[in-house]
Structures are given as C-alpha cells and as structure tokens.
Backbone as CSV, one residue per row, in Angstrom:
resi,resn,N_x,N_y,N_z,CA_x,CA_y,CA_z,C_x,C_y,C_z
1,UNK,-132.493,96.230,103.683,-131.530,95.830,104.733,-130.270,95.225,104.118
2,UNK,-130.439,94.259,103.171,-129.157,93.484,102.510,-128.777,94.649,101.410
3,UNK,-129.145,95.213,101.231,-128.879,96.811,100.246,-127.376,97.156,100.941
4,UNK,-128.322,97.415,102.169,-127.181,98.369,103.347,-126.496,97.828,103.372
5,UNK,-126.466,96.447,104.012,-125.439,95.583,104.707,-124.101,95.686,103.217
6,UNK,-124.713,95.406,101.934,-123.544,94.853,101.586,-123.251,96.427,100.197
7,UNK,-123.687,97.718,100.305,-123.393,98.863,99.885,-122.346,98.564,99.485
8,UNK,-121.160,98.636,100.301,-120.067,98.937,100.018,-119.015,97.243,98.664
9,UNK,-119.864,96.577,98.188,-119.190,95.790,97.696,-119.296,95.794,96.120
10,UNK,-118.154,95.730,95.411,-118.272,96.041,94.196,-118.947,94.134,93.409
11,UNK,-119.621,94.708,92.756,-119.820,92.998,92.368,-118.715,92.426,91.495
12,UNK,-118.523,93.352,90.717,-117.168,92.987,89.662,-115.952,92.566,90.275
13,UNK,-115.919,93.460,91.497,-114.747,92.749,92.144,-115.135,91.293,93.115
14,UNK,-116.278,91.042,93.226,-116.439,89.717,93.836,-116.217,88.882,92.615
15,UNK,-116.790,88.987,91.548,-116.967,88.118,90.282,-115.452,87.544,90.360
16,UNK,-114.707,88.730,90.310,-113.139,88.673,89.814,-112.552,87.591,90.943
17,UNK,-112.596,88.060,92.034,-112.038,87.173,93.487,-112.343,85.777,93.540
18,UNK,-113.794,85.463,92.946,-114.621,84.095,92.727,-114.042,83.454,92.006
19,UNK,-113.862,84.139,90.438,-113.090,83.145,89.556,-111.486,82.468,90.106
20,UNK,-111.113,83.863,90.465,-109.388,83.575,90.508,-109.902,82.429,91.937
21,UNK,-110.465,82.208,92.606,-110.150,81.013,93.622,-110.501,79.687,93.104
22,UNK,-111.916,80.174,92.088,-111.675,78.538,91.799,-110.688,78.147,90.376
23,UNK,-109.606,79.107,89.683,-109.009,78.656,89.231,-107.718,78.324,90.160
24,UNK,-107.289,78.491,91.275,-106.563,78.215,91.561,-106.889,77.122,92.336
25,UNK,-107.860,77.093,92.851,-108.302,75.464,93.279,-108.595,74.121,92.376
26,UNK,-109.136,74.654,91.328,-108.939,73.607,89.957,-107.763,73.159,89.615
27,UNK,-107.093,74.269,89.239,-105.930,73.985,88.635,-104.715,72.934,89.694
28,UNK,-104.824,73.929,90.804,-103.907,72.822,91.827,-104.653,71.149,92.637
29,UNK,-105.891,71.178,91.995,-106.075,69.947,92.136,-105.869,69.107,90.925
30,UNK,-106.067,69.443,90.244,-105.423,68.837,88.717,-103.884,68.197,89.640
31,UNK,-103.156,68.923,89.565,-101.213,68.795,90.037,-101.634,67.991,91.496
32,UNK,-102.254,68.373,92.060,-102.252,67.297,93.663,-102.731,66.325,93.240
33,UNK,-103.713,65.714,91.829,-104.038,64.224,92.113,-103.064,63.789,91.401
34,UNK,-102.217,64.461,90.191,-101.160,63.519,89.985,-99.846,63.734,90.513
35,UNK,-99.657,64.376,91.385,-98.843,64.089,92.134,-99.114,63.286,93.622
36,UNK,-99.931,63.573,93.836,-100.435,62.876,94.814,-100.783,61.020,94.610
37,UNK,-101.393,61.278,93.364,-100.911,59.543,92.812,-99.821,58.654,92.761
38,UNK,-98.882,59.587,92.587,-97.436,59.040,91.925,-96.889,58.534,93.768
39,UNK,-97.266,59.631,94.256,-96.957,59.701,95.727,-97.705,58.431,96.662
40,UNK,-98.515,58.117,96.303,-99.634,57.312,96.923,-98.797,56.127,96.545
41,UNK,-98.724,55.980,95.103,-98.519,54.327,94.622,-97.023,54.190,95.164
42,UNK,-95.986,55.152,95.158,-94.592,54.993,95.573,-94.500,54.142,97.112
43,UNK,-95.584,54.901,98.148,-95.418,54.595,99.125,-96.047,53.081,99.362
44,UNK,-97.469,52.951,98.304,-98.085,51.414,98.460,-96.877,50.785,98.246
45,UNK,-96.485,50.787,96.738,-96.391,49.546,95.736,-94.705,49.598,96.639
46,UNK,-93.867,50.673,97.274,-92.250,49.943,97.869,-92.605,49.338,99.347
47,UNK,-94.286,49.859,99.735,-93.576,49.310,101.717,-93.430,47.490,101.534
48,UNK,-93.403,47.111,102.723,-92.756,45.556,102.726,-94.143,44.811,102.080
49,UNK,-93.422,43.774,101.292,-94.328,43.398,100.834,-95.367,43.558,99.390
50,UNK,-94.681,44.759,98.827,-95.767,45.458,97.921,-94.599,45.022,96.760
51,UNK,-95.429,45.326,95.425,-94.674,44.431,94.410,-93.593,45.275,93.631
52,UNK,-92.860,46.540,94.102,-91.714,46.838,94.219,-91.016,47.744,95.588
53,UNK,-91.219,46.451,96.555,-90.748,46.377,97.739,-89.076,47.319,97.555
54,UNK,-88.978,48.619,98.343,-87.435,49.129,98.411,-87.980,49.913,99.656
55,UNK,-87.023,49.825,100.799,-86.658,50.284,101.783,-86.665,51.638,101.896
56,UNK,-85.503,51.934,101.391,-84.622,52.923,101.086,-85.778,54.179,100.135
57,UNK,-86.098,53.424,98.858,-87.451,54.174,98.047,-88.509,54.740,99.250
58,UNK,-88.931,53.668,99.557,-90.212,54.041,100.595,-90.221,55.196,101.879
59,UNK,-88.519,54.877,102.447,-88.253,56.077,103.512,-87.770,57.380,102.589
60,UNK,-87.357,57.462,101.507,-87.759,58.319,100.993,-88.707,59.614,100.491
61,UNK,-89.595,58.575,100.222,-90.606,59.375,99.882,-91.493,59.567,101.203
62,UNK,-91.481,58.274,102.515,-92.147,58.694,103.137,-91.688,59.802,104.121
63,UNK,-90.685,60.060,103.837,-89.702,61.409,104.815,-90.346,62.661,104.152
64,UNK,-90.098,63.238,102.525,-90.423,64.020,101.881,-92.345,64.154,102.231
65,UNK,-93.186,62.974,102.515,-94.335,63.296,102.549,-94.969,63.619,103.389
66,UNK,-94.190,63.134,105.005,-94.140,63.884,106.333,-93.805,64.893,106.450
67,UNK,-92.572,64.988,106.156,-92.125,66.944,105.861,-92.849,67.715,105.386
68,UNK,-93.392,68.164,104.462,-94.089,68.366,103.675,-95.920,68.558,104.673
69,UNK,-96.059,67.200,104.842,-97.032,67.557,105.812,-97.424,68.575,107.172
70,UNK,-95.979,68.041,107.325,-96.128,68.849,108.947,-96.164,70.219,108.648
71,UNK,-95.317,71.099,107.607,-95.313,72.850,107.504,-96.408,73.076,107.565
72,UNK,-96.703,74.106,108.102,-97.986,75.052,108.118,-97.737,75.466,106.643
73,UNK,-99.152,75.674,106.296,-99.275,75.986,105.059,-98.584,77.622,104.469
74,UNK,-98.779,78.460,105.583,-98.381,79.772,105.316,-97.268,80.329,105.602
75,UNK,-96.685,79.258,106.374,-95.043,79.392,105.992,-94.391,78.439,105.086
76,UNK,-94.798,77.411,104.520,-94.591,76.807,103.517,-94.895,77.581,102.213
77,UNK,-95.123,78.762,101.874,-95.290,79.858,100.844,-94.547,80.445,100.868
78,UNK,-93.768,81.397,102.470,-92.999,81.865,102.168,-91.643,81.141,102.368
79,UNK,-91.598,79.922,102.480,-90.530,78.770,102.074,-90.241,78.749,100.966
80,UNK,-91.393,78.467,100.103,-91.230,78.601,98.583,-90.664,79.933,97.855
81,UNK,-91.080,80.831,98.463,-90.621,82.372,97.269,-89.825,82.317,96.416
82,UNK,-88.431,81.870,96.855,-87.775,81.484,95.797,-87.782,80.686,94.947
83,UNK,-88.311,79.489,95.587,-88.604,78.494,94.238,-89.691,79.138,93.077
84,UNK,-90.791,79.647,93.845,-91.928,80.324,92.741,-91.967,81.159,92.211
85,UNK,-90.756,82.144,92.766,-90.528,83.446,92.328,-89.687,82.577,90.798
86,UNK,-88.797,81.764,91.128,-87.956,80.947,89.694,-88.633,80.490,88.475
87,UNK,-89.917,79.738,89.223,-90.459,79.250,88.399,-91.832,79.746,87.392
88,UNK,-92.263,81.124,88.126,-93.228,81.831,87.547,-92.820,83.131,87.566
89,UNK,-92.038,83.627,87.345,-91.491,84.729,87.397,-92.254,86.069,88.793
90,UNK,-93.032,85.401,89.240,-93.107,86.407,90.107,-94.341,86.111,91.676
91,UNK,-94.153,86.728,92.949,-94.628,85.725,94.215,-96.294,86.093,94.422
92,UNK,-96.618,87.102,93.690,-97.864,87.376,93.910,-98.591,86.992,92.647
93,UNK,-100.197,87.039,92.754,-100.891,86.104,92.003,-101.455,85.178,92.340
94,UNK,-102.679,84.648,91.255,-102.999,83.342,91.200,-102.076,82.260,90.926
95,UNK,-101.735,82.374,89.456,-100.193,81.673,89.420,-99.121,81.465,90.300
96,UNK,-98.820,82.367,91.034,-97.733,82.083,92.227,-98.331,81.441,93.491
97,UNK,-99.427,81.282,92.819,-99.840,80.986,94.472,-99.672,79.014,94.133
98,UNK,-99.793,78.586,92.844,-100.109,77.318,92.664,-99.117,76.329,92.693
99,UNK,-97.543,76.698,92.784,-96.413,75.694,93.678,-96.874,75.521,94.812
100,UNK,-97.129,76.264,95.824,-97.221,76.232,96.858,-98.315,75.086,97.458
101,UNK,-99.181,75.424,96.556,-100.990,74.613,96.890,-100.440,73.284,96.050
102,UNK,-100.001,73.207,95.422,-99.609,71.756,94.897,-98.800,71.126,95.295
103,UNK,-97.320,71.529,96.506,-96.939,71.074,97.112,-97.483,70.781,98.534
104,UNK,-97.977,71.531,98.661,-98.543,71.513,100.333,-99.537,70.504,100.328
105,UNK,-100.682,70.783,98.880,-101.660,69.303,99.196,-101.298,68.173,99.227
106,UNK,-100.426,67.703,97.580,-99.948,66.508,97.128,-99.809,65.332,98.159
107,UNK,-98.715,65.914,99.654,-98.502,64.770,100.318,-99.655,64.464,101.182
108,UNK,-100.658,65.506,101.645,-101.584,65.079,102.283,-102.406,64.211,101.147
109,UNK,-102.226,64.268,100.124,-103.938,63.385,99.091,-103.058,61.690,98.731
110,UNK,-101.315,62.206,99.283,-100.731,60.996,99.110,-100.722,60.031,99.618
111,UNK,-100.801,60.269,100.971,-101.367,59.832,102.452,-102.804,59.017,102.162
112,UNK,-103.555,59.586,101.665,-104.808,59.152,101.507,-105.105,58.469,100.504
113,UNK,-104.063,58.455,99.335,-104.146,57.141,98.377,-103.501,56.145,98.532
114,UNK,-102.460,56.010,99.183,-101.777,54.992,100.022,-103.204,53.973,100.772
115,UNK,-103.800,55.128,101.544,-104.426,54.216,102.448,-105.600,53.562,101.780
116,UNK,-106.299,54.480,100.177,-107.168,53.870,99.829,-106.318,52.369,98.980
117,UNK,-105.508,52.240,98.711,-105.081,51.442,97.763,-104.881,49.848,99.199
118,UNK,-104.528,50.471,100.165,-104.202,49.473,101.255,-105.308,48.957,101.237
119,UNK,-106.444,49.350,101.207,-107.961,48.648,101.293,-108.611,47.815,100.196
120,UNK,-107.909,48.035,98.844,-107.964,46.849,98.184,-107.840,45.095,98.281
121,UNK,-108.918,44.730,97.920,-108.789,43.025,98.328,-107.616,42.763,98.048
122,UNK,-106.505,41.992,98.558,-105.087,41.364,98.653,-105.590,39.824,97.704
123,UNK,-107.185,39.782,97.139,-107.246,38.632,96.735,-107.038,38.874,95.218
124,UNK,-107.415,40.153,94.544,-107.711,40.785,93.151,-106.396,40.421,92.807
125,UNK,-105.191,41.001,93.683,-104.423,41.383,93.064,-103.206,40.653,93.163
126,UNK,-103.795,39.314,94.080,-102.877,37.557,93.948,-103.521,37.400,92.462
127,UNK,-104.713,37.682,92.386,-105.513,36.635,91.141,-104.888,37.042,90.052
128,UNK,-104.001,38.764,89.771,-103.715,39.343,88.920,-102.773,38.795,88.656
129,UNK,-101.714,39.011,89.444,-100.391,38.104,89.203,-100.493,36.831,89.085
130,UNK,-101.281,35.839,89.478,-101.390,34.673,88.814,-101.515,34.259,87.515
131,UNK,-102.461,34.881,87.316,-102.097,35.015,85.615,-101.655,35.978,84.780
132,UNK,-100.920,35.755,85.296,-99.176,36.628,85.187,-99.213,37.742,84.581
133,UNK,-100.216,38.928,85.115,-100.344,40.762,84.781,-99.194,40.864,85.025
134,UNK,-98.554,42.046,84.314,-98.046,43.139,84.456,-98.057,43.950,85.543
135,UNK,-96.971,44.328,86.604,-96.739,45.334,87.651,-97.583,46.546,86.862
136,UNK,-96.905,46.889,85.656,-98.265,48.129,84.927,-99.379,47.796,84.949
137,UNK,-99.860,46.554,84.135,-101.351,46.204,84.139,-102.141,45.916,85.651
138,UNK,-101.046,45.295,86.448,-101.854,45.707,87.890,-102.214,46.827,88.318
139,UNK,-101.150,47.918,88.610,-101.648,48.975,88.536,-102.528,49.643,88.176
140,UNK,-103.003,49.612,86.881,-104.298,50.960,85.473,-105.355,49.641,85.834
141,UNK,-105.108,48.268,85.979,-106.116,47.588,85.754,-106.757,47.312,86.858
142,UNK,-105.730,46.897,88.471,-106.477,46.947,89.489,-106.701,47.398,90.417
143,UNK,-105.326,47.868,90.529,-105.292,48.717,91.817,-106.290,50.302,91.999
144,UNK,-105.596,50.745,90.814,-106.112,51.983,90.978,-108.174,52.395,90.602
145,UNK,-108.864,51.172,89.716,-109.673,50.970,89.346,-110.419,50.547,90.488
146,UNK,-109.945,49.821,91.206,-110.746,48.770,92.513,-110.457,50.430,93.746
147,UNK,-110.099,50.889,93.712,-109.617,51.886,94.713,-110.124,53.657,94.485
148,UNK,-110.737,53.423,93.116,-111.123,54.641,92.653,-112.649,55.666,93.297
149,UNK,-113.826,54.785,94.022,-113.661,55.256,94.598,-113.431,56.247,96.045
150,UNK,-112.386,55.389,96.649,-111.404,56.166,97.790,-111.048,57.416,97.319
151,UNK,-110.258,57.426,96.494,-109.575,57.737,95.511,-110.269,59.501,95.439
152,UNK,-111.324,59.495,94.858,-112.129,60.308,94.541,-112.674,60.918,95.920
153,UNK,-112.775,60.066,97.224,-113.664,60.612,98.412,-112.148,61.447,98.665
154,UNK,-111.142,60.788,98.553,-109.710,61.732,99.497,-109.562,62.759,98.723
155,UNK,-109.622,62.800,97.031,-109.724,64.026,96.585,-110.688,65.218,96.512
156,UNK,-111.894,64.957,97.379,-112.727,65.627,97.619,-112.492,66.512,99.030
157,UNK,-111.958,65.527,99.892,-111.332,65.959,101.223,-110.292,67.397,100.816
158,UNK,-109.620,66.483,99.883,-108.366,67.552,99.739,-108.418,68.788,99.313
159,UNK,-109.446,68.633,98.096,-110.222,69.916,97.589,-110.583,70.758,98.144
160,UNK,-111.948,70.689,99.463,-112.094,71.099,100.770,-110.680,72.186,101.589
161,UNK,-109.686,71.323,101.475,-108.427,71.677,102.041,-108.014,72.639,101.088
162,UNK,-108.219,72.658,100.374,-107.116,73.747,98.892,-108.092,74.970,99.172
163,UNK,-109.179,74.814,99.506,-109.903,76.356,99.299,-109.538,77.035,100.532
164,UNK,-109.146,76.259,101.585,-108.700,77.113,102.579,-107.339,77.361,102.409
165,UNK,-106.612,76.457,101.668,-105.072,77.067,101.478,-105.268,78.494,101.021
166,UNK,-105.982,78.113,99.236,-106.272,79.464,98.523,-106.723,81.025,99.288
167,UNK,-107.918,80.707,100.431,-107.557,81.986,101.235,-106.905,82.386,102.060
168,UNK,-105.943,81.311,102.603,-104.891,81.607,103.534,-103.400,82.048,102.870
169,UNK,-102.993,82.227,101.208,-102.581,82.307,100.205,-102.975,83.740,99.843
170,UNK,-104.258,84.032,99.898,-104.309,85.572,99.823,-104.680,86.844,100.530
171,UNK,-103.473,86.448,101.540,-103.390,87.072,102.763,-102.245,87.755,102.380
172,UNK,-101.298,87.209,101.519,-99.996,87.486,101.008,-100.296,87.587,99.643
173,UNK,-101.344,88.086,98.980,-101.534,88.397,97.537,-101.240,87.571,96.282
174,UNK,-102.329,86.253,96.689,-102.243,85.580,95.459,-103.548,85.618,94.699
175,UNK,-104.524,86.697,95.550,-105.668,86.662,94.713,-106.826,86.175,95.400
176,UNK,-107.518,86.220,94.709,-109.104,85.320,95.450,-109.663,85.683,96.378
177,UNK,-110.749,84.837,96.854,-111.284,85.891,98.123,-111.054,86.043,99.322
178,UNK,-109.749,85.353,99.470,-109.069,85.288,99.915,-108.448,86.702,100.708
179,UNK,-107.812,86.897,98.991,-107.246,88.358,99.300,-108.076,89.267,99.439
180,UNK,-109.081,89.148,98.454,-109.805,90.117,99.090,-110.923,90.678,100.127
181,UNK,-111.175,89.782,101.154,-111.721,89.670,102.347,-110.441,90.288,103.144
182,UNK,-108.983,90.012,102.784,-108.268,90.721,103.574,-107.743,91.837,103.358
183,UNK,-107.855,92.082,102.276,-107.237,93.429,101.919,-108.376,94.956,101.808
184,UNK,-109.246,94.305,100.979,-110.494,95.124,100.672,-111.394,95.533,101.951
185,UNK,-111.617,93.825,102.696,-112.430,93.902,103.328,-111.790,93.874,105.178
186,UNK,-110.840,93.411,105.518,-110.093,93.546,106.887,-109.470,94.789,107.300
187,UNK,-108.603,94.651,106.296,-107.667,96.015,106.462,-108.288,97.483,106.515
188,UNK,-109.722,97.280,106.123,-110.063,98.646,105.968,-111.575,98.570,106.647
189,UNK,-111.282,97.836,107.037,-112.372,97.505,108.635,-114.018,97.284,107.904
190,UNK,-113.991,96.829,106.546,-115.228,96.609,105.874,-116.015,95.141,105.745
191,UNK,-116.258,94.781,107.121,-116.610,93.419,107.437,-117.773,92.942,106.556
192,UNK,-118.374,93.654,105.735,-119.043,93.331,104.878,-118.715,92.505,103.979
193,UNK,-117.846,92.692,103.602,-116.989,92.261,102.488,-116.635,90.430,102.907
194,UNK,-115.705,91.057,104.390,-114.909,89.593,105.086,-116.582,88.754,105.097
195,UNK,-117.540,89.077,105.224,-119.063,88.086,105.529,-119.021,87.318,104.077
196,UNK,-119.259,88.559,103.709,-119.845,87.854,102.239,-118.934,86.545,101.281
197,UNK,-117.290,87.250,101.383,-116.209,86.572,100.903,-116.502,85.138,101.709
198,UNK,-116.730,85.279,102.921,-117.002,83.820,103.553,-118.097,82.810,103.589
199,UNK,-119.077,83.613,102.856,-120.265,82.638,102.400,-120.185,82.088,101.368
200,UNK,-119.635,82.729,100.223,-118.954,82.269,99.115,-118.058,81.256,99.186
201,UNK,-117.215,81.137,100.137,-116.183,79.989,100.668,-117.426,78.391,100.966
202,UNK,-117.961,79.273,101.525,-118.824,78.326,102.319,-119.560,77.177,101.204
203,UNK,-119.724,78.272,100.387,-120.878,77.421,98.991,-120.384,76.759,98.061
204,UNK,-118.948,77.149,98.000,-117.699,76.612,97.105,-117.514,75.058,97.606
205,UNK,-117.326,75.489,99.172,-116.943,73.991,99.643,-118.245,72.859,99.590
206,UNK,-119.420,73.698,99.658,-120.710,72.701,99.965,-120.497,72.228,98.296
207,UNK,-120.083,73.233,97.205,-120.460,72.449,95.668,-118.773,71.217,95.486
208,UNK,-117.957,71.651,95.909,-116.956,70.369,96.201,-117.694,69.356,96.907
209,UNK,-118.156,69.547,97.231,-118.437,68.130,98.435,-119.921,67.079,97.923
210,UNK,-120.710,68.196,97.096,-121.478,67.657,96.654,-121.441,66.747,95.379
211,UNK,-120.111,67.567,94.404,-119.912,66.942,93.438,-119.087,65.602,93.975
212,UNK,-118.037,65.719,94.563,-117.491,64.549,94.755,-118.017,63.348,95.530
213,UNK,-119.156,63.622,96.339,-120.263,62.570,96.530,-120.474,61.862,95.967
214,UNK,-120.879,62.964,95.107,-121.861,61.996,93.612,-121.361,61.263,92.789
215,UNK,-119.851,61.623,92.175,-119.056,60.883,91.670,-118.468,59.592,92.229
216,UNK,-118.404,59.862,93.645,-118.254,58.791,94.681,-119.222,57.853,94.801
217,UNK,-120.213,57.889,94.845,-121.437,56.934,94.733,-121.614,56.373,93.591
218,UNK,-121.478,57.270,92.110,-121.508,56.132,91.011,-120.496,55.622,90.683
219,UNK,-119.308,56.198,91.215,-117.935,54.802,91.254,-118.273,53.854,92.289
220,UNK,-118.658,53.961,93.210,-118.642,52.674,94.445,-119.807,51.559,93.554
221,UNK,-118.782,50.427,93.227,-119.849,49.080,92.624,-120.284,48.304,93.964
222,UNK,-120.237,48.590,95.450,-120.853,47.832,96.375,-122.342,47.929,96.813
C-alpha cells in the first residue's frame, strides 16, 4: 500500500530537498540570533530607563522592527530581489533564499529577546552596577546569562517559524521541500509528494522543538 501511495517519489530527490531546508534553516538561524540579539539588546538597553537610555535610538530600531514585522513573509522576498539578487548574485536557491529568512525572522526573535531580557531581576543588575561592572560586563555577564534561557525558548519559537518561511520561500525557487512539494509535487497534481514533503516538515519541527526544550531545561537554574 505505502509502495503505491508513494511510487512516484524519487528518494534522492527527497534526500536533496531535506538537506537544502535544513541548511537554510540552520544557517538563517545562525544570522537571526545575532541579529536578533543586537536587536533585542538595542531595544532593552535604549527604552527609558535602561543603561543607554536614547529616544531617538530606541524609535529607531523599534520602527525598523515593526516594519519588518508586519510584511508578509512572501512579499517581503519579492521586496528583497534586488537586494539578494546584489548580494548573492542570483534570486533563486538556497542561498538566495537566506536575506530574506534572516531579515524577516531577526525582528520577530528581537521582539522576544527584548522581552526575555525585561524579565531579568532589576535586582542582579542594581547589584552589578554597584560594584561598578561595566555596561559590557553587564551585558556577557548578566543580562544575557540570567536571560539565556528565554533566550533559547524564543529561538526555538523562531526556528519553528523559519521552516515555514523556508517552504513558503520555495514556492518561488529557493529550494527545499518546500519547492519541491510545489513544483514536483502541486503543479503536477502528485499529492504524494505534497503528503510526504509535509510529514517531513512536520518531524523537522517536532526535532526543533525537542532539541530546544532540552537545552532549555538544562539552562533554566530554577
């Protein structure tokens, strides 16, 4: 019966579709947590109150991280073309697909380190400056350490989120199984294909979620 059902699927070409998604989900989570960091601490460390309090900094970045948020992801790709077409010489691909997934996540995982860092005791990090740390050494030493892990649960969230970018990404030929559930398997009415490509999604996200659990639980010292 599963013979029949899935006849028509080349395995080599699943192998191939498998890898290219989770390199493009690796790779653009690599670029979303540090950008998404840089993004997180900009918005903690300028709103009122934070220990390089700027107005002006903070509506900044928090304009760029709303914007950014609100695009739909799949017109935020073809927003980009030109930028990715510049920067990788060309719009299709795995590679072309990874401006896009690194801009589109970043402000959402930025959002979410903001808020994990807001949940830090306000007592750690009087005690830090009392004996007179470093704005750096607060930072590597408490903030981000006492917050790590949030930190790790929002990048697990986000991860989650990138695998659906990645197949909504290869709808427009950046690869993965994305593309090929739509190309192989939609376009040519071979729902076999669209099943299978989606259980694979399915198991991808259950092994994200499982790993970042786990990592989440042996960072949490409570």
């Amino acid at each position: 019966m599963f013979a029949d059902l899935f006849a028509t699927i080349k395995v080599e070409d699943i192998v191939e579709a498998t890898k290219e998604t989770f390199y493009m989900t690796i790779i653009a989570l690599i670029g979303t947590f540090i950008l998404g960091i840089l993004l997180g601490l900009l918005l903690f460390l300028t709103n009122k109150g934070g220990l390089w309090e700027n107005k002006w900094v903070n509506f900044i970045t928090a304009t760029f991280v709303n914007v950014f948020r609100a695009i739909p992801f799949i017109i935020l790709i073809l927003l980009l073309f030109p930028f990715t077409d510049f920067l990788v010489g060309t719009i299709r691909g795995p590679n072309a697909a990874l401006p896009a997934l690194i801009i589109g996540a970043a402000p959402f995982y930025g959002r979410l380190v903001e808020i994990a860092l807001r949940e830090v005791d306000k007592g750690v990090i009087e005690a830090a400056k009392a004996m007179g740390a470093k704005t750096r050494t607060i930072i590597f030493k408490v903030l981000l350490p006492e917050a790590m892990p949030a930190l790790i649960s929002g990048l697990t969230v986000t991860a989650i989120a990138l695998i659906g970018y990645t197949a909504m990404a290869g709808a427009i030929g950046s690869g993965g199984l994305g593309s090929y559930a739509y190309y192989s398997g939609f376009q040519r009415r071979d729902f076999d294909i669209v099943l299978l490509c989606s259980v694979i999604i399915v198991l991808i996200v259950f092994l994200f979620q499982f790993i970042g659990d786990y990592i989440t639980r042996k960072l949490d010292k409570r």
